[in-house]
C-alpha positions in Angstrom: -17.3 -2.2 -24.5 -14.2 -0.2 -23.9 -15.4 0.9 -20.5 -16.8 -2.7 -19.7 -13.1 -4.3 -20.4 -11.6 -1.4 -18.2 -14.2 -2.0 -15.2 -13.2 -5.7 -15.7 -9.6 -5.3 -15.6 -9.4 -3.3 -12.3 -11.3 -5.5 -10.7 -9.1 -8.1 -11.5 -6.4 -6.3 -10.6 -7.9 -6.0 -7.0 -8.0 -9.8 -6.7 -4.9 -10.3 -7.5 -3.3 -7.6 -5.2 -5.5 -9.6 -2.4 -4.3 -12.7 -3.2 -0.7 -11.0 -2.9 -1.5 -10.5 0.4 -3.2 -13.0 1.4 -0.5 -14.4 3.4 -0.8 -11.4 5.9 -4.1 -12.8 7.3 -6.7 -11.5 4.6 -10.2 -12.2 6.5 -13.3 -14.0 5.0 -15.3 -10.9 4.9 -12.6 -8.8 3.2 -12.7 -11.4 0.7 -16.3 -11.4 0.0 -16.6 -7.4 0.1 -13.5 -7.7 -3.5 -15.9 -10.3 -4.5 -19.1 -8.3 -4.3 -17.0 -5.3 -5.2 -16.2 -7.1 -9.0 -20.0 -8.2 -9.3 -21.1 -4.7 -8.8 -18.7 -2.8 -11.1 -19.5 -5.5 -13.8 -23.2 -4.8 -13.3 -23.1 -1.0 -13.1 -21.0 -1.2 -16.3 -23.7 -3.2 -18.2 -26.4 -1.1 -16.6 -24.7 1.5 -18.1 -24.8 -0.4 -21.6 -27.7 -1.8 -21.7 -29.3 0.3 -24.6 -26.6 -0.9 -26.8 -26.7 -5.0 -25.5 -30.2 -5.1 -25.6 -30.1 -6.4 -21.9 -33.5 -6.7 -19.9 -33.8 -5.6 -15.9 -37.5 -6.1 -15.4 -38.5 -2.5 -14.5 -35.9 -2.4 -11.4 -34.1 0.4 -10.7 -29.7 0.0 -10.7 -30.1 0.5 -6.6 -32.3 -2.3 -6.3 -30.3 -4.8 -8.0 -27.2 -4.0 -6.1 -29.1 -4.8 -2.9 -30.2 -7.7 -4.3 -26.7 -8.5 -5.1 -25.8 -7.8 -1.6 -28.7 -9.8 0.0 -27.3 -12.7 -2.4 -23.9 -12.8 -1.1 -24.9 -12.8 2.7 -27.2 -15.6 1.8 -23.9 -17.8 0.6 -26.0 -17.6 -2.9 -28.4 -20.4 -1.9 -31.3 -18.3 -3.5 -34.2 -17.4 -1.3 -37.9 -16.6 -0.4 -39.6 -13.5 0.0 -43.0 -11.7 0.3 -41.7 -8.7 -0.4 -42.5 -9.4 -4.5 -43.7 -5.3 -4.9 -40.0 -4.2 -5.1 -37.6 -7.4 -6.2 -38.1 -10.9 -7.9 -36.1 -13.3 -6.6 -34.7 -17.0 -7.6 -36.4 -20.0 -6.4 -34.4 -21.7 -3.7 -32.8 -25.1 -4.1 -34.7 -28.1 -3.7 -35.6 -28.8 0.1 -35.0 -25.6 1.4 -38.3 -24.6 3.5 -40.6 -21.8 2.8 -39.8 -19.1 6.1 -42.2 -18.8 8.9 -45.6 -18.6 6.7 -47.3 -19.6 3.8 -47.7 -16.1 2.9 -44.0 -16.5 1.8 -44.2 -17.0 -1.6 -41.1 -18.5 -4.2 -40.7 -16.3 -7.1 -39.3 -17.8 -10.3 -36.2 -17.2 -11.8 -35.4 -15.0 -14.3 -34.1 -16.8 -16.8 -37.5 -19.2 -16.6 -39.6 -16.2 -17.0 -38.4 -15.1 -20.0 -38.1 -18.2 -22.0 -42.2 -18.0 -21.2 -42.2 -14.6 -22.2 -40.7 -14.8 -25.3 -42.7 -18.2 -26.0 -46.1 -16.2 -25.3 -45.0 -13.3 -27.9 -45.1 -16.0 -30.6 -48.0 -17.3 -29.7 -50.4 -14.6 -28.9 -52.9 -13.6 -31.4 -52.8 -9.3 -32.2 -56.3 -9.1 -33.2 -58.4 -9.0 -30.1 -61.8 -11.5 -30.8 -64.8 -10.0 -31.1 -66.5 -11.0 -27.7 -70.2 -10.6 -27.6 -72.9 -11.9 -24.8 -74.3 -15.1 -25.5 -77.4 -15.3 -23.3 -78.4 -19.2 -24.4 -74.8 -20.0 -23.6 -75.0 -17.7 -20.0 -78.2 -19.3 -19.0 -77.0 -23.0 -19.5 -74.0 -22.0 -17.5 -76.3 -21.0 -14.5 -78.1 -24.4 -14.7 -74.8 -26.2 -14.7 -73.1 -24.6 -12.1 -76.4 -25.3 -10.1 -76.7 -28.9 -11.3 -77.2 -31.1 -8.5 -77.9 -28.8 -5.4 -80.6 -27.5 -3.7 -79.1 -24.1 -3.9 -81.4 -21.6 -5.2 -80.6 -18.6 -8.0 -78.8 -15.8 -6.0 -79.0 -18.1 -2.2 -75.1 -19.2 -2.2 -74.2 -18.2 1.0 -73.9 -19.8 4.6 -77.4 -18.3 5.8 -80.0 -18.8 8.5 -82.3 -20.6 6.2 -79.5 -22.9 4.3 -77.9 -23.9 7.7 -80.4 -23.8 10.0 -80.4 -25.1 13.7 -78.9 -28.2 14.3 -77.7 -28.4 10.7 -74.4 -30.2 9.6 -72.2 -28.2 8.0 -69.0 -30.2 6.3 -65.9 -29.6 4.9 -65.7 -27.8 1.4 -63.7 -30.9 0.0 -65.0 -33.7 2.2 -67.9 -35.0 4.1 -66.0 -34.1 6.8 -68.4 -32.8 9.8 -67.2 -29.5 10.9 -69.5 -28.4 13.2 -73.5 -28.6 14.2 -75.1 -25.6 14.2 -75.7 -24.4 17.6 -77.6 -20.6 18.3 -74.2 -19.2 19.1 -73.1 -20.1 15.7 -76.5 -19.4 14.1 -76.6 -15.5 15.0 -73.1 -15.3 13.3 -75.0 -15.7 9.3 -77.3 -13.6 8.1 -81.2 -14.2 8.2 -81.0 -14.6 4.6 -79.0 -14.3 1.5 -78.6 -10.5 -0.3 -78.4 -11.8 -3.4 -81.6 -13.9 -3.0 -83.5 -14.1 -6.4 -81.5 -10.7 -7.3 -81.0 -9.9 -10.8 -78.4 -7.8 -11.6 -78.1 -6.2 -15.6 -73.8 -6.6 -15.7 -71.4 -7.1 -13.1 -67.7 -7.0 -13.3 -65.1 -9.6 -11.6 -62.0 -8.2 -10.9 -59.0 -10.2 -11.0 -55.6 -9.2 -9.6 -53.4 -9.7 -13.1 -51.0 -7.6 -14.1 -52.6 -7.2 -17.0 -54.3 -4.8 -15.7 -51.9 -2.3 -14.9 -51.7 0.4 -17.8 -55.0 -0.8 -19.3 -57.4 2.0 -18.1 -60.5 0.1 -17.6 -61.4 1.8 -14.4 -64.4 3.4 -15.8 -65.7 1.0 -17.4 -65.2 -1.4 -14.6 -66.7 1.7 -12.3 -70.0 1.0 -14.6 -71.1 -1.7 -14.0 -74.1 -2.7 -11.3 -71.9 -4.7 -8.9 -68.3 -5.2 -8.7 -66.8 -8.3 -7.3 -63.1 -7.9 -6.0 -60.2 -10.2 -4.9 -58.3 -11.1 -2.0 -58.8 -7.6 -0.7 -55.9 -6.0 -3.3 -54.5 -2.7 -2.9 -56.6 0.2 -4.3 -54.0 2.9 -3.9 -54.7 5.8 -6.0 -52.1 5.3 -8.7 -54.5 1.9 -9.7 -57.7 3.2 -9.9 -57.4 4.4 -13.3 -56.5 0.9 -14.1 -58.8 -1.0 -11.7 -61.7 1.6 -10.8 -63.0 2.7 -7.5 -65.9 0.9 -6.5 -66.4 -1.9 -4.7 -69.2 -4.1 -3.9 -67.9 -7.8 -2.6 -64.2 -8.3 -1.6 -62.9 -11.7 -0.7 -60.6 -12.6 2.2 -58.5 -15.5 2.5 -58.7 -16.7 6.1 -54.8 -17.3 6.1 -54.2 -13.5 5.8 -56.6 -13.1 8.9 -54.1 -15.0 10.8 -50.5 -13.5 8.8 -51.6 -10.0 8.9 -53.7 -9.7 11.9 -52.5 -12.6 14.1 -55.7 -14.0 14.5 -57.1 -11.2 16.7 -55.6 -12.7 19.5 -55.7 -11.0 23.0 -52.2 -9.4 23.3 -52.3 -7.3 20.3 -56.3 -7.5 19.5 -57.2 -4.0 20.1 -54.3 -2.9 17.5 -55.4 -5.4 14.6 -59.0 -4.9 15.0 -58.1 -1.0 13.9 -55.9 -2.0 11.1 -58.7 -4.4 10.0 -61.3 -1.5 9.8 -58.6 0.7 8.5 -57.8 -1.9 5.3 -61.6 -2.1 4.6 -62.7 0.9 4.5 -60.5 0.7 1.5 -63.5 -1.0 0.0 -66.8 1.0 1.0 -69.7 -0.7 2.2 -68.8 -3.4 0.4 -69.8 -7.4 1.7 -66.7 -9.8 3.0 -66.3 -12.6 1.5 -64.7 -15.6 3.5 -64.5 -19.2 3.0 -64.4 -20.2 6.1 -64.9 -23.7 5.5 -62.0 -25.1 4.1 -60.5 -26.7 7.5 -61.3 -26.1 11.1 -58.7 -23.4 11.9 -60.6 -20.9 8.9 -63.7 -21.5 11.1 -61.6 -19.9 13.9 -60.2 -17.4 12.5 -63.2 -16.3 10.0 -65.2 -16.4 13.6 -62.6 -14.1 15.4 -63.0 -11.7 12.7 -67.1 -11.5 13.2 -66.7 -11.2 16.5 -64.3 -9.0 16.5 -66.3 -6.7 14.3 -69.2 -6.9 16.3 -67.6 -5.9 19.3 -67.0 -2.4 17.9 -69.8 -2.4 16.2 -69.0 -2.7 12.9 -71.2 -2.7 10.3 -69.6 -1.5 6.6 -68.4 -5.0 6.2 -71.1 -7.8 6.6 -69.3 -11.1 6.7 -70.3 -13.8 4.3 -69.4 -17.3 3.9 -70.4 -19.4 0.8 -72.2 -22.9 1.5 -70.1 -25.7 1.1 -73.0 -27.0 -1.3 -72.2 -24.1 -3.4 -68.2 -24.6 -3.4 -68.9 -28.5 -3.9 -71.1 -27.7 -7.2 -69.0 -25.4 -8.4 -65.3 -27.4 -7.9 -67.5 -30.0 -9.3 -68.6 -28.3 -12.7 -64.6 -26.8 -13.4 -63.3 -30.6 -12.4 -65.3 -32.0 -15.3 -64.7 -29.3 -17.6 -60.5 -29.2 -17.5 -59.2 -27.8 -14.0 -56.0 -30.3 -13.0 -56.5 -29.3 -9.3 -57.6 -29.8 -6.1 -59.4 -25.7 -5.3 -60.4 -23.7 -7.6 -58.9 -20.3 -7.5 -60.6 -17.5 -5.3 -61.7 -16.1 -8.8 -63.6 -19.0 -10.1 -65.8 -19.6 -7.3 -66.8 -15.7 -8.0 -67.3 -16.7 -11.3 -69.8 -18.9 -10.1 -71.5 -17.0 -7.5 -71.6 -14.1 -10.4 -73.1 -16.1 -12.8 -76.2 -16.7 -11.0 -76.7 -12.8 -9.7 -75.6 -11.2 -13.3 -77.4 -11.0 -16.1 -73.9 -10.2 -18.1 -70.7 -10.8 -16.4 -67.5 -8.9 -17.8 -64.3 -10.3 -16.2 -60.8 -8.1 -15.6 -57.4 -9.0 -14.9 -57.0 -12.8 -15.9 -54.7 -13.8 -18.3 -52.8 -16.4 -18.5 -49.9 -15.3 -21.0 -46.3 -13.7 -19.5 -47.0 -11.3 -22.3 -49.9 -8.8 -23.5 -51.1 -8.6 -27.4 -49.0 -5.8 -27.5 -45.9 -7.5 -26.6 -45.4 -6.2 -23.1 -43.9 -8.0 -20.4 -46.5 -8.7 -17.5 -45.7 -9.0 -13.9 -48.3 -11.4 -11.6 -50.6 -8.9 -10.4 -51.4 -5.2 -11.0 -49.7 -4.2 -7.8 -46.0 -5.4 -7.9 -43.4 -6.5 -9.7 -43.6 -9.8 -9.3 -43.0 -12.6 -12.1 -45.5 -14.9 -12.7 -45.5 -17.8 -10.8 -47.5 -21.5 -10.6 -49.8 -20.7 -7.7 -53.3 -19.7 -9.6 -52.7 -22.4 -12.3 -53.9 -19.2 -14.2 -53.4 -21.1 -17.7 -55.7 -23.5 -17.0 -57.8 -21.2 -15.5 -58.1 -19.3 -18.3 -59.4 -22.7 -20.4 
C-alpha cells in the first residue's frame, strides 16, 4: 500500500507542476501523455499488488493492458469495437455508435458485466456432474420430430439433385420467398445425391466452439468417434488439439466470412484468396463444407463464387454442401416450439439436427452456457481467445 500511495503522490505531483506551467503554452497532447502517465503508474502499481487485493485481470498480460489503456485515451474514452477478441476484451461502446466496416466486428462486454455473471454462475452451478446416459426411445422420437412435417428422408438433408431437381423452386430459409428456379447451370453445382443418405452412423461428436473446452482434454475422445461435425471453420492450431482433437469430418462456413475474409473471390485479388481458401481447409482434411447458402440472395452469391472457385482449380478435399431449406424450416420449427426466443437458430443447432438423423448416439462438446465451469473457473467465449462471453449465440437458451 506504501508503494501504491507513493506512485499516487508523484503523479500528482506531475499535475500540479503542469498546471504551474500551464500558462507557458502547455499543449493538449502533453496534457494527455501526464494523464496516461498517472493511469499507468496507478495500474502497474496494482498489478504489482494484486496477490494481496485480490484484484482479477482476465488472463492478460501487464503489456496488454497498458496498450489498451493507450488505445483508450486516443479514442477520447468513447469505448470501442474490435475483432481482434484473441488478445484484449474491450467495453461495449455507447449507445448509437456504429459497428466499423463489417459485421464481423463484434462488441465485447464490459468487464464489470462479466463478472457480476461470473460470480452469479459460481452460485448457481451444480459440482456433481449428472450421470448422462443414452436414451435411445428419447433419441428416436427426437428424429421423428425434427422430421415432422417434411418430406425429407433419414440422412437426405441437403440441397441435392434429387431434392431440388430441374425447374424446382428453391425459397428462402425464413420465408416463402423465391430465390431462384433451378436452372442446369445451377443443378451441376449439388451433388447427385446426399452422402448421408440412409447412413447410419454408431456415435458422432458435435463440436462447439466454447471455451469450455479449452483445458478439458477431450481430444481423444472426441478423436473416437465415427464422424465429427465442426463449427464455423475454428482454429485447429496445435496447442487445441488436446482439447478439441484432430479429426474432422463436416465443417461449417458462414457465407459472411466468404465475403470478410476472402472478399468474395472477386477478380482483383481472386487468385490470392482462392490459395488462402485451400490453405484454411486443409486445416480440416477431407472433410465436407457446410454452407447455408440460403439465407438471402447475396449467400447464394457468395456460397456460388466459392464452388466455382474451387472447381476451377480443381478442388476436390472439400465438397460443398448446402442444407435444404425444408430441412432448416423443420428444424427452426421444432426449437421455436420447444423454447428458442429467436429468429435462427445457431450454426450448432441445425447440426444438432442434421446429426440426429445420421447418429445413432450423438455426444456434444463445447456448449455451455454458464461464465463459469463446475470447477469455478472463469470461461472465455470460445476455446480460441480471450474473449468474454457475449449475447450473440443466445447460448443459455440454447442450452434449454
Amino acid at each position: 500500500m506504501a508503494l501504491l500511495t507513493g506512485i499516487i503522490k508523484q503523479a500528482q505531483e506531475l499535475l500540479l507542476r503542469q498546471q504551474k506551467f500551464a500558462c507557458k503554452e502547455i499543449t493538449m497532447r502533453q496534457q494527455k501523455c501526464a494523464l496516461l502517465l498517472l493511469a499507468m503508474m496507478v495500474l502497474i502499481a496494482m498489478i504489482n499488488m494484486k496477490d494481496h487485493v485480490g484484484l482479477y485481470y482476465n488472463s492478460l498480460t501487464q503489456e496488454t493492458l497498458v496498450r489498451d489503456l493507450q488505445e483508450k485515451v486516443q479514442d477520447k474514452g468513447n469505448g470501442s469495437v474490435t475483432n481482434r477478441s484473441k488478445n484484449t476484451p474491450v467495453e461495449k461502446a455507447p449507445d448509437g455508435q456504429k459497428r466499423k466496416n463489417h459485421s464481423y466486428y463484434k462488441w465485447v462486454p464490459g468487464e464489470l458485466a462479466a463478472m457480476k455473471k461470473f460470480k452469479a454462475d459460481q452460485k448457481g452451478i451444480p459440482t456433481v456432474a449428472p450421470g448422462w446416459v443414452y436414451n435411445k426411445t428419447a433419441a428416436d422420437l427426437f428424429r421423428k420430430q425434427i422430421k415432422h412435417g417434411n418430406h425429407i428422408k433419414n440422412g437426405d438433408f441437403l440441397t441435392t439433385q434429387e431434392t431440388a431437381p430441374l425447374d424446382f423452386i428453391l425459397k428462402r430459409y425464413q420465408s416463402e420467398t423465391t430465390l431462384m428456379n433451378v436452372s442446369r447451370e445451377i443443378l451441376h453445382r449439388f451433388p447427385k445425391t446426399s452422402p448421408f443418405k440412409a447412413k447410419v452412423i454408431k456415435t458422432c461428436s458435435v463440436v462447439g466452439n466454447g471455451g469450455i473446452l479449452k483445458g478439458s482434454g477431450c481430444g481423444k475422445e472426441i478423436d473416437a468417434s465415427g464422424f465429427i461435425f465442426r463449427c464455423n471453420m475454428a482454429p485447429m492450431n496445435k496447442v487445441y488439439l488436446k482439447d478439441i482433437g484432430k479429426s474432422t469430418s463436416l465443417i461449417t462456413l458462414n457465407p459472411d466470412m466468404i465475403r470478410w475474409k476472402y472478399n468474395s473471390f472477386k477478380n482483383k485479388t481472386k487468385s490470392e484468396n482462392v490459395a488462402a481458401f485451400v490453405r484454411d481447409l486443409s486445416t480440416y482434411g477431407n472433410s465436407y463444407l457446410w454452407i447455408p447458402a440460403f439465407f438471402s440472395q447475396d449467400y447464394v452469391e457468395v456460397t456460388f463464387a466459392a464452388h466455382q472457385a474451387l472447381r476451377e482449380i480443381n478442388h476436390t478435399n472439400n465438397e460443398i454442401i448446402i442444407p435444404h431449406p425444408d430441412f432448416i424450416k423443420s428444424a427452426q420449427s421444432y426449437w421455436s416450439q420447444n423454447g428458442l426466443n429467436r429468429k435462427r437458430a445457431t450454426t450448432g443447432l441445425y447440426l444438432v439436427s442434421a446429426a440426429i438423423q445420421i447418429c445413432e448416439e450423438m455426444h456434444l462438446y463445447g456448449y455451455w452456457p454458464f461464465h463459469s465451469d463446475r470447477n469455478y473457473r472463469r470461461l472465455t467465449e470460445h476455446y480460441f481467445d480471450n474473449a468474454l462471453p457475449g449475447k450473440s449465440h443466445s447460448v443459455p437458451d440454447v442450452f434449454k
